[in-house]
N, C-alpha and C positions, 0 to 999 in steps of 0.2 A: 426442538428435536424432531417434531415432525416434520417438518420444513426438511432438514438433513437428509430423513429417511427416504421421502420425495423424491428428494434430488439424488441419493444411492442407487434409486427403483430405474428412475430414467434412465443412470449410466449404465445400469447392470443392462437396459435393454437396449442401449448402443454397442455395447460393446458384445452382445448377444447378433445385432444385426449387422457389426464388422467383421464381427467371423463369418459369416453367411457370407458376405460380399468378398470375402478375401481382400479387408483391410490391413491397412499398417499401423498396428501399436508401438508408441510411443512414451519415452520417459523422460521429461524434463528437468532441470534444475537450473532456477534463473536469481536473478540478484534484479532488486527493485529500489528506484530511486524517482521515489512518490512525493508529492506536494499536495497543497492546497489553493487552489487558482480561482480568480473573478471577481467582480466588483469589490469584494467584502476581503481579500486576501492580506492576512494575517501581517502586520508587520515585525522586520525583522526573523521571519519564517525560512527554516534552512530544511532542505529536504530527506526527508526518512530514508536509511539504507536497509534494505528488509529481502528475507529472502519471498523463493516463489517457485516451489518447488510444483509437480503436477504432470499428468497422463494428456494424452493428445492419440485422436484417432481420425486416420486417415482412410474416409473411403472415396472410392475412384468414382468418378461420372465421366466425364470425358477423358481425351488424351491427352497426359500430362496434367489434367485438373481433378481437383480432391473436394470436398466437405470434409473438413476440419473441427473434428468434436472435442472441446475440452474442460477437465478438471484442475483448477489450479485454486492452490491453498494462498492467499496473497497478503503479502505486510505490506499494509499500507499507513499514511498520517503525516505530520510533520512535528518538527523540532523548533521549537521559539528561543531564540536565547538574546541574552540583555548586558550590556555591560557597561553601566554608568555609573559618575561620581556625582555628589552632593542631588541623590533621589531625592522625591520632594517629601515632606514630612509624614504626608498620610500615607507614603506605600516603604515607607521605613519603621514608623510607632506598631506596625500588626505584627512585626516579627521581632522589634528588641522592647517592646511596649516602651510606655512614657518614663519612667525611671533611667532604664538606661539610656536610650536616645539622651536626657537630659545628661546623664551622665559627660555623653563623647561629646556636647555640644556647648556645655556652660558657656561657651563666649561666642554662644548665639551662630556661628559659623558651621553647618553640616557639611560643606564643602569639601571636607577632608571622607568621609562617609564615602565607602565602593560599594554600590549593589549589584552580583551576578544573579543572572534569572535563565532558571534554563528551564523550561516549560515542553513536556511533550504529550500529545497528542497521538494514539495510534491505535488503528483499526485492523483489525485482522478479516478476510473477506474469504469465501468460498467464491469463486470467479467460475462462470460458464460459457467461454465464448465460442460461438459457431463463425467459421469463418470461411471463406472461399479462398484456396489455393490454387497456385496455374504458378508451373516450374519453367524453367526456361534454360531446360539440361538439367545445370547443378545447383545454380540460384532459382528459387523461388519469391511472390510476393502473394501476402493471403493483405486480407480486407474485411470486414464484419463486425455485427453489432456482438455484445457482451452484456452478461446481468451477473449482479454479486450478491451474496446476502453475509450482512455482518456475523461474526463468530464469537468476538470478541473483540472486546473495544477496553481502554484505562485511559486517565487523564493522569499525570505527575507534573507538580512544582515542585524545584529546587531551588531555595533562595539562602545565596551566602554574604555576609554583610562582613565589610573588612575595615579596620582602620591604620592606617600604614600598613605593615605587614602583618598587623595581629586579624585574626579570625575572632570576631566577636559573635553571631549567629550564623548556625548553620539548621537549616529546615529543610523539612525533604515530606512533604504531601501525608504519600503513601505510608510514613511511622507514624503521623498526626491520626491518635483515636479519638482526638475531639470533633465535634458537630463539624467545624469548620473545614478538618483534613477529608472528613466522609463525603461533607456536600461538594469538594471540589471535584473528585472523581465521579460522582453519581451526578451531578448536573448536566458533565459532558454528555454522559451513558443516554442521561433523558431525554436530551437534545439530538441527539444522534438519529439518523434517517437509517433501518434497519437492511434498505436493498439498496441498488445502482445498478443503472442501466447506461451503458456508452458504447462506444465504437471504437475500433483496435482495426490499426496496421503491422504488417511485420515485410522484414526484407530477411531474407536467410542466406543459408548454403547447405550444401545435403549430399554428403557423398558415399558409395559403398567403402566398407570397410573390412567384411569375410560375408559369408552364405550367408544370406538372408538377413543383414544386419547392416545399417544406417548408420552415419555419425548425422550430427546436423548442428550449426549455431543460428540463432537469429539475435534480432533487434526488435523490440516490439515498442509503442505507443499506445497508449490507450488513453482516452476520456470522459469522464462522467459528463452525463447530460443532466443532474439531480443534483439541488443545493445537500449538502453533508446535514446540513441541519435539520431537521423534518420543518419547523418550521423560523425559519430567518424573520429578521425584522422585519426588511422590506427588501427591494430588488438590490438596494446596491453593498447589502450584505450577505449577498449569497454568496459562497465555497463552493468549490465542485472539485472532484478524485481528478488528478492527471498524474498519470507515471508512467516510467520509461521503464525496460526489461531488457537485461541481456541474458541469454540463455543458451544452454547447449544439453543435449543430450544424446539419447538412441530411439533409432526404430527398429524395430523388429518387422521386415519385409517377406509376407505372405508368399506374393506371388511373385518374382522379380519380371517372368518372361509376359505376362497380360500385356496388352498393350494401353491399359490404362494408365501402365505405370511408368516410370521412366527407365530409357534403355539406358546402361552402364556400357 
């Protein structure tokens, strides 16, 4: 919480030194399609669709060029999912235990045995990236480093075990109030590295649309330079944040005739 409050204090004093400059405030709403990437990268890993909503302020330094100050609320994580026939003994007995495994197998053949596994992973980040913009007309390109601090973070497994077309077990983590449903979620949480720090590009567009008022879309990339983990095994099992952003929203334009700022 204090951490939060920190970071409230700073924007409240950006956005205190934007008005004074005759900046341009901005409102976001972006769509995030995040992963988990590097030596140690998860298999069978499909990438998180998450939003990434968030404020962006624009103050002028040069002509046509900005500092780019931002708040964004970020979904971030990935989605593991599985889908095989005749799993090997020991990751089928945890979830139909030794009775019924024995049940579907009396002549010794699990083969007929379907296990789906969808496994997710997902971190929710307060994102702060300061970045350098230079327009060029109505396309712009910004460049700069970013830090995050986790918000919240959950682990869930879902495992459904079929035979022919009957549904024999279905498990789902997050309803598990046993030792075993708690420590899957709380192990992630423990594991979990609480900041991130990486670097972010964007390509836009930015055009007027009435008095004092902006439309704008971009593209953005970003990458963690930090294993997710606080502390990984060793090097060839570190994870690190990489996601893609597409986004559009408004600016609200102070001053349009400055010449810091772009002529229409």
């Amino acid at each position: 919480m204090y951490r939060i409050l920190s970071i409230l204090a700073v924007l409240m004093a950006c956005l205190q030194t934007a008005s004074a400059q005759s900046a341009n405030v901005g409102i976001s709403l972006g769509a995030n399609f995040s992963n988990l990437v590097g030596p140690g990268k998860i298999k069978d890993s499909k990438p998180r669709l998450g939003f990434c909503p968030g404020i962006i302020i624009d103050i002028p330094t040069t002509f046509e060029s900005f500092l780019e100050l931002g708040a964004f609320y970020s979904q971030q994580g990935v989605n593991i999912k599985s889908d095989e026939y005749g799993a090997d003994r020991d990751n089928l007995v945890p979830y139909m235990g030794k009775d019924l495994f024995k049940k579907y197998t009396s002549d010794g053949n699990h083969k007929t045995l379907r296990c789906k596994t969808n496994i997710s992973k997902h971190v929710d980040y307060l994102c702060i990236p300061v970045m350098w913009k230079q327009s060029f007309g109505s396309l712009y390109g910004k460049i700069g480093p970013w830090a995050a601090f986790a918000l919240n973070a959950y682990s869930q497994k879902k495992v459904t075990i079929y035979c022919g077309t009957d549904t024999i077990i279905k498990y789902d983590s997050k309803k598990d109030t046993t030792e075993v449903g708690k420590a899957f979620n709380q192990t992630f949480i423990n594991k979990l590295r609480k900041y991130d720090v990486g670097i972010g590009m964007s390509i836009g567009y930015q055009t007027a649309v009435a008095h004092g008022m902006d439309l704008f879309i971009d593209a953005t990339y970003r990458m963690g330079f930090f294993s997710v983990e606080n502390e990984p095994l060793n090097r060839k099992s570190t994870i690190r944040n990489m996601y893609f952003i597409i986004s559009a929203g408004v600016f609200f334009v102070s001053d349009r005739k400055s010449k810091t700022f772009r002529r229409r």
